[in-house]
NUKERO-481890 format. One line per 4 residues: for each residue x, y, z of N, C-alpha, C. Coordinates in Angstrom, 3 decimals. Layout:
N
X:Y:Z:X:Y:Z:X:Y:Z ~ ...
! end
This chain:
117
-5.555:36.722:-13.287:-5.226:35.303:-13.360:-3.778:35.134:-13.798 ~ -3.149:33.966:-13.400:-2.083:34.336:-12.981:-1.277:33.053:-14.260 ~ -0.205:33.284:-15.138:0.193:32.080:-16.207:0.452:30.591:-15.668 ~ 0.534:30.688:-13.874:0.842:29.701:-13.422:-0.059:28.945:-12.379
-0.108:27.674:-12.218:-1.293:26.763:-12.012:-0.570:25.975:-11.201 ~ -1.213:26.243:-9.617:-0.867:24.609:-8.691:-1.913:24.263:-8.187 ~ -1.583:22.777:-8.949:-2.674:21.637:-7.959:-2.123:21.105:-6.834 ~ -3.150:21.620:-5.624:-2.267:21.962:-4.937:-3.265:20.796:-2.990
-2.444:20.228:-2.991:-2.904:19.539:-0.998:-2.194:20.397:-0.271 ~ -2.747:20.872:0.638:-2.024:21.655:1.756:-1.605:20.382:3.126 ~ -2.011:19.379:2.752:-1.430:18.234:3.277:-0.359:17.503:3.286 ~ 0.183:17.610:2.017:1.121:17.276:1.306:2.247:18.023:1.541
3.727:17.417:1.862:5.010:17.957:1.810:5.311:18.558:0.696 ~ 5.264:17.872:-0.152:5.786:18.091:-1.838:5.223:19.137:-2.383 ~ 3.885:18.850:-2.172:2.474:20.349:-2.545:3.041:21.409:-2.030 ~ 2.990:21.274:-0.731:4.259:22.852:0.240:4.908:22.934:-0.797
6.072:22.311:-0.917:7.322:22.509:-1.232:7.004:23.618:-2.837 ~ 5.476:23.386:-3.396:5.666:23.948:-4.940:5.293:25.517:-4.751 ~ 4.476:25.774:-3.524:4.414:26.907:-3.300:5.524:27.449:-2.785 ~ 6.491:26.919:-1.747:7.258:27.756:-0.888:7.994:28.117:-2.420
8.338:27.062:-3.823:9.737:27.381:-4.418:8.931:29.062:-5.762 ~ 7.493:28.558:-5.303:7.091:29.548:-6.186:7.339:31.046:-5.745 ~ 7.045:31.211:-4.109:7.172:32.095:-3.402:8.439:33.003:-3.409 ~ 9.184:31.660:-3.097:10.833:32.331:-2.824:11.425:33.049:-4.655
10.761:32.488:-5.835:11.185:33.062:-7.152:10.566:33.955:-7.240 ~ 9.403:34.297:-6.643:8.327:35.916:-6.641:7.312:35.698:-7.698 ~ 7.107:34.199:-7.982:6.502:33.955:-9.068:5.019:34.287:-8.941 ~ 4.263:34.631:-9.251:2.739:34.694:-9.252:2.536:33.502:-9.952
0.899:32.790:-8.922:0.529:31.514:-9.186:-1.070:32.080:-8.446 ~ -2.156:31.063:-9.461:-3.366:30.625:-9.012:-2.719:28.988:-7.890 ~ -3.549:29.324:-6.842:-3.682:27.767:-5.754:-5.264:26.944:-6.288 ~ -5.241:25.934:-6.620:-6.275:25.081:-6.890:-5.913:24.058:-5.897
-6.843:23.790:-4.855:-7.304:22.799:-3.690:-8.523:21.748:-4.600 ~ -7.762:21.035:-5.092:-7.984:19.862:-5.416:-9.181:19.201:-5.131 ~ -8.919:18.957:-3.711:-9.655:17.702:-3.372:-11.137:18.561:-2.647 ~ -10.994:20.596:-2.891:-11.917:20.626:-2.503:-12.568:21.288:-4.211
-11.653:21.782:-4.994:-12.188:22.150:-6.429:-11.920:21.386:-7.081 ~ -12.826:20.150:-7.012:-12.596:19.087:-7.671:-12.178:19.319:-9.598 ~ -11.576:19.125:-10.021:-10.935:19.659:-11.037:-12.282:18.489:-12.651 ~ -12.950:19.305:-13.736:-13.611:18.635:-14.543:-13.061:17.944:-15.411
-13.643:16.991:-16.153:-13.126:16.736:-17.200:-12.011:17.531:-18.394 ~ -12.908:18.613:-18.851:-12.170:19.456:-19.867:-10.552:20.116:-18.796 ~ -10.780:20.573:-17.425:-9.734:21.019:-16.715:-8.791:19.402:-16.659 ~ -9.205:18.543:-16.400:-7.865:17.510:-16.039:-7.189:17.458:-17.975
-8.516:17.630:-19.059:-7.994:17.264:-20.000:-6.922:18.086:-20.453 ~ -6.891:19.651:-20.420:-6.148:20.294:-20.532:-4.563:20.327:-19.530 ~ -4.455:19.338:-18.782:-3.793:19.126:-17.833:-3.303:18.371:-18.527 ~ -3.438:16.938:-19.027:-3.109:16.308:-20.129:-2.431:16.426:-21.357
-3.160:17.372:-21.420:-2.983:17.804:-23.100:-1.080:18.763:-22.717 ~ -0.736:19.458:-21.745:0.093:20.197:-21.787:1.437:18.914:-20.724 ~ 0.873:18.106:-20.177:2.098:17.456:-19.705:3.271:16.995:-20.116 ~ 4.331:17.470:-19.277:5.178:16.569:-20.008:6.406:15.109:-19.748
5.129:15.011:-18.734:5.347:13.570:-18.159:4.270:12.474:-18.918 ~ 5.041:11.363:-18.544:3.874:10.051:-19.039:2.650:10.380:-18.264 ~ 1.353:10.090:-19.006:0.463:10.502:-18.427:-0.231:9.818:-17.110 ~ 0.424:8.309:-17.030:0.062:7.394:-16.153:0.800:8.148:-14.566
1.669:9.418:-14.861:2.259:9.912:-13.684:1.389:10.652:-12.988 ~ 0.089:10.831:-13.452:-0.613:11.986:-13.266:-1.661:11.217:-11.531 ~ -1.134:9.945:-11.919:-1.824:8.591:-11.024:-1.162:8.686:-9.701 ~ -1.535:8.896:-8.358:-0.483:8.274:-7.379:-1.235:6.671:-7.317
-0.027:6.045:-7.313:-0.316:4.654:-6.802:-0.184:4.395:-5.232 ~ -0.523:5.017:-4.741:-0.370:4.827:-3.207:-1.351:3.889:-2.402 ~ -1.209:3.940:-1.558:-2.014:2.808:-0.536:-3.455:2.581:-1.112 ~ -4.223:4.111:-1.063:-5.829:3.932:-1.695:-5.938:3.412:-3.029
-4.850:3.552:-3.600:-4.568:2.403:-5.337:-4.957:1.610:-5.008 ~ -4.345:1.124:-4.211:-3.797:-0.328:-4.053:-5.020:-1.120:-3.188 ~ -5.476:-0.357:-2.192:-6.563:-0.855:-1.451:-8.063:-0.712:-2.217 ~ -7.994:-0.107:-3.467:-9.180:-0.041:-4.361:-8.803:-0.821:-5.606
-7.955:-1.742:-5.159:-7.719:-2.945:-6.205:-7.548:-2.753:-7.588 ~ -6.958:-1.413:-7.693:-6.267:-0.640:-9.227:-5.313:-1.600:-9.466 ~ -5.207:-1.833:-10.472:-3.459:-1.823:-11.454:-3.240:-1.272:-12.407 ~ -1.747:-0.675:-12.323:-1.191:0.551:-12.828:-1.737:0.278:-14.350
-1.404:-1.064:-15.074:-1.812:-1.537:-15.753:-2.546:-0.929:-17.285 ~ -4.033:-0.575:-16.138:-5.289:-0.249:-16.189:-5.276:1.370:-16.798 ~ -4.233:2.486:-16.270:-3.665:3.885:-16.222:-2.472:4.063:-16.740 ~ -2.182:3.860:-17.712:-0.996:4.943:-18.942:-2.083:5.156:-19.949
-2.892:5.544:-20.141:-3.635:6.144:-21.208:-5.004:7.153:-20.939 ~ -4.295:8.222:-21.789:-5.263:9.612:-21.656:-6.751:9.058:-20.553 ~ -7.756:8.582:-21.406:-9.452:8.865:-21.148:-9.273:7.809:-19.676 ~ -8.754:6.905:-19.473:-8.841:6.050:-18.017:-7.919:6.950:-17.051
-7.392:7.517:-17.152:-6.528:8.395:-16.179:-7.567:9.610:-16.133 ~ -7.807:9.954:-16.957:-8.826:11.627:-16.635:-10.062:10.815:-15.812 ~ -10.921:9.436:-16.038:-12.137:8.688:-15.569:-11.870:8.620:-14.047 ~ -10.440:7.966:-14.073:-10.329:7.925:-12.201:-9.953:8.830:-11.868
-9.574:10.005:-12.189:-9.347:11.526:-11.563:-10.533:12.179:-11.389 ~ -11.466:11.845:-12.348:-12.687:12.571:-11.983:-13.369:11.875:-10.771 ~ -13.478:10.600:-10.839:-14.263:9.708:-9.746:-13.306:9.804:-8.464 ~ -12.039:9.688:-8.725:-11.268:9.784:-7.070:-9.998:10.898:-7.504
-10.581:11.871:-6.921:-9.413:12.987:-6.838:-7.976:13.028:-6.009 ~ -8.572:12.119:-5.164:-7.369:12.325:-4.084:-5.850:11.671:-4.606 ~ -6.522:10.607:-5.914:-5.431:9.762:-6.960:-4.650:10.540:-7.558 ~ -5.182:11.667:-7.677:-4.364:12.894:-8.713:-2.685:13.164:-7.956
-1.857:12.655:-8.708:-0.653:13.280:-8.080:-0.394:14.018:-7.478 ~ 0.631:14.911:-6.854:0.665:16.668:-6.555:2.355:16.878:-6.036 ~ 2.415:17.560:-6.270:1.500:18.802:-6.846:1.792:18.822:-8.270 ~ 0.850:19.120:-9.456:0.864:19.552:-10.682:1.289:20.533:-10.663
1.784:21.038:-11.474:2.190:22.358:-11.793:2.382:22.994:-13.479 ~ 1.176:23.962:-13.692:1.148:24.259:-14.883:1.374:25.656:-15.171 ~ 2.424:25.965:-16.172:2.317:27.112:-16.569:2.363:26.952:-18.422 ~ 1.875:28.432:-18.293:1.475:28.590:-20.112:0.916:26.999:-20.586
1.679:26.629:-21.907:1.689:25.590:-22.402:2.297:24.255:-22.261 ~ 2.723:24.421:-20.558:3.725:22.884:-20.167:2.895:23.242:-18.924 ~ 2.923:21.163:-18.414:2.376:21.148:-17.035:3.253:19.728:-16.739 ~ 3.582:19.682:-14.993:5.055:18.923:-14.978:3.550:18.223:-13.385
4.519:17.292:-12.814:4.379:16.623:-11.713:5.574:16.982:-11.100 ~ 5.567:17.701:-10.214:6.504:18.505:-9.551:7.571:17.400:-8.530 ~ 7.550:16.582:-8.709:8.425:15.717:-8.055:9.332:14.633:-8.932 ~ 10.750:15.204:-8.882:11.437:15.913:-7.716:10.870:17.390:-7.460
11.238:18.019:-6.232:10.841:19.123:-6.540:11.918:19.900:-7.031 ~ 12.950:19.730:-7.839:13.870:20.352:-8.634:12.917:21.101:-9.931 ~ 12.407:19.889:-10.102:11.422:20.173:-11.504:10.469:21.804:-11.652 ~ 10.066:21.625:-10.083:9.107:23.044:-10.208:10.133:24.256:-10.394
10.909:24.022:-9.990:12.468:25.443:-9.871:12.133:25.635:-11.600 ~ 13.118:24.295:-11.958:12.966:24.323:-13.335:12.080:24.818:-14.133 ~ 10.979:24.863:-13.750:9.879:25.187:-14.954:9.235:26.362:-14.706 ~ 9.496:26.891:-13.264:9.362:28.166:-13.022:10.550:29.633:-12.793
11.253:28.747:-13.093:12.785:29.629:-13.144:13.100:30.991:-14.644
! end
Protein backbone atom coordinates (compact mmCIF):
# COMPACT_ATOMS: atom_id res chain seq x y z
CA UNK A 1 0.00 0.00 0.00
CA UNK A 2 1.18 2.82 -1.26
CA UNK A 3 1.59 6.62 1.20
CA UNK A 4 -0.35 8.09 -1.61
CA UNK A 5 -4.19 8.21 -2.28
CA UNK A 6 -6.22 9.26 -5.54
CA UNK A 7 -9.73 9.78 -5.66
CA UNK A 8 -9.86 9.24 -8.67
CA UNK A 9 -12.88 9.57 -12.21
CA UNK A 10 -11.31 8.23 -15.14
CA UNK A 11 -13.81 10.61 -16.71
CA UNK A 12 -12.52 13.49 -15.55
CA UNK A 13 -9.66 15.73 -17.18
CA UNK A 14 -8.32 16.96 -13.92
CA UNK A 15 -8.57 13.22 -12.31
CA UNK A 16 -6.15 12.27 -15.54
CA UNK A 17 -4.17 15.01 -15.02
CA UNK A 18 -3.37 13.63 -11.02
CA UNK A 19 -2.28 10.42 -12.28
CA UNK A 20 -0.35 11.41 -15.43
CA UNK A 21 1.66 14.17 -12.77
CA UNK A 22 1.98 11.20 -10.35
CA UNK A 23 3.36 8.99 -13.08
CA UNK A 24 5.72 11.35 -14.70
CA UNK A 25 7.39 12.01 -10.68
CA UNK A 26 7.62 7.96 -10.39
CA UNK A 27 5.50 8.45 -7.50
CA UNK A 28 3.72 5.29 -6.24
CA UNK A 29 -0.07 5.79 -5.60
CA UNK A 30 -3.23 3.54 -4.61
CA UNK A 31 -6.24 4.54 -7.59
CA UNK A 32 -9.65 4.69 -5.70
CA UNK A 33 -12.66 4.80 -8.41
CA UNK A 34 -14.93 6.61 -6.51
CA UNK A 35 -18.03 6.42 -7.94
CA UNK A 36 -17.44 2.68 -8.16
CA UNK A 37 -15.66 2.28 -4.36
CA UNK A 38 -17.96 4.28 -3.00
CA UNK A 39 -15.78 5.79 -0.27
CA UNK A 40 -17.51 5.27 3.88
CA UNK A 41 -18.08 7.42 6.31
CA UNK A 42 -14.89 6.86 8.54
CA UNK A 43 -12.84 6.92 4.78
CA UNK A 44 -14.43 10.45 3.66
CA UNK A 45 -13.87 11.34 7.49
CA UNK A 46 -10.33 10.77 7.40
CA UNK A 47 -10.28 12.68 4.16
CA UNK A 48 -11.48 15.52 6.20
CA UNK A 49 -9.67 15.23 8.98
CA UNK A 50 -6.21 15.58 6.78
CA UNK A 51 -7.43 18.41 4.26
CA UNK A 52 -6.09 21.28 3.67
CA UNK A 53 -8.61 23.01 1.90
CA UNK A 54 -11.99 24.47 3.24
CA UNK A 55 -13.93 21.59 3.64
CA UNK A 56 -16.98 22.89 1.64
CA UNK A 57 -14.22 22.29 -1.41
CA UNK A 58 -14.56 18.76 -1.01
CA UNK A 59 -18.33 19.68 -2.74
CA UNK A 60 -18.47 20.10 -6.61
CA UNK A 61 -21.19 22.50 -7.14
CA UNK A 62 -21.84 21.60 -10.57
CA UNK A 63 -24.94 21.21 -12.61
CA UNK A 64 -26.26 17.96 -10.41
CA UNK A 65 -25.86 20.63 -7.26
CA UNK A 66 -27.68 22.73 -8.67
CA UNK A 67 -30.36 20.55 -10.34
CA UNK A 68 -30.80 18.73 -6.81
CA UNK A 69 -31.67 22.09 -5.42
CA UNK A 70 -28.41 22.23 -2.99
CA UNK A 71 -27.06 25.50 -1.66
CA UNK A 72 -23.57 25.84 -1.05
CA UNK A 73 -24.92 27.38 1.97
CA UNK A 74 -26.06 24.11 3.37
CA UNK A 75 -21.94 22.55 2.86
CA UNK A 76 -18.90 24.33 4.66
CA UNK A 77 -19.20 22.10 7.57
CA UNK A 78 -17.54 18.72 8.41
CA UNK A 79 -20.84 16.10 9.16
CA UNK A 80 -23.21 17.76 6.04
CA UNK A 81 -20.37 17.49 3.57
CA UNK A 82 -19.31 13.79 4.61
CA UNK A 83 -23.82 13.13 4.61
CA UNK A 84 -23.94 14.24 0.88
CA UNK A 85 -20.76 12.43 -0.08
CA UNK A 86 -22.00 9.42 1.27
CA UNK A 87 -25.60 9.72 -0.35
CA UNK A 88 -24.20 11.27 -3.79
CA UNK A 89 -20.68 10.44 -4.61
CA UNK A 90 -20.46 11.78 -7.83
CA UNK A 91 -20.56 15.47 -5.60
CA UNK A 92 -17.18 14.52 -4.29
CA UNK A 93 -14.69 16.80 -5.98
CA UNK A 94 -11.64 15.19 -7.89
CA UNK A 95 -9.45 14.44 -7.89
CA UNK A 96 -8.50 14.27 -4.05
CA UNK A 97 -5.34 13.60 -3.42
CA UNK A 98 -3.93 12.22 -0.20
CA UNK A 99 -0.71 11.52 1.02
CA UNK A 100 0.59 10.67 4.63
CA UNK A 101 -1.04 13.28 6.81
CA UNK A 102 -2.25 16.08 4.13
CA UNK A 103 -5.04 15.62 1.56
CA UNK A 104 -5.44 18.59 -1.15
CA UNK A 105 -8.26 18.96 -4.03
CA UNK A 106 -5.96 18.79 -6.76
CA UNK A 107 -7.15 21.71 -8.70
CA UNK A 108 -5.17 23.68 -9.90
CA UNK A 109 -3.39 20.88 -10.91
CA UNK A 110 -0.13 22.68 -9.81
CA UNK A 111 -1.21 21.63 -6.35
CA UNK A 112 -0.79 17.79 -6.97
CA UNK A 113 3.06 18.55 -8.32
CA UNK A 114 3.25 20.36 -5.13
CA UNK A 115 2.28 17.90 -2.69
CA UNK A 116 3.79 15.16 -4.45
CA UNK A 117 7.06 16.68 -5.35
Amino acid sequence: MSDVTIYHNPHCHASQNAIAIADQLGVSYDVILYMKQRPDRAGLGEIADRLEDPIADLVRKDSLFKRLGLEEADYVEREPVIELLLQRPALLQRPVVVRGDRAIVGRPKERIRALLA
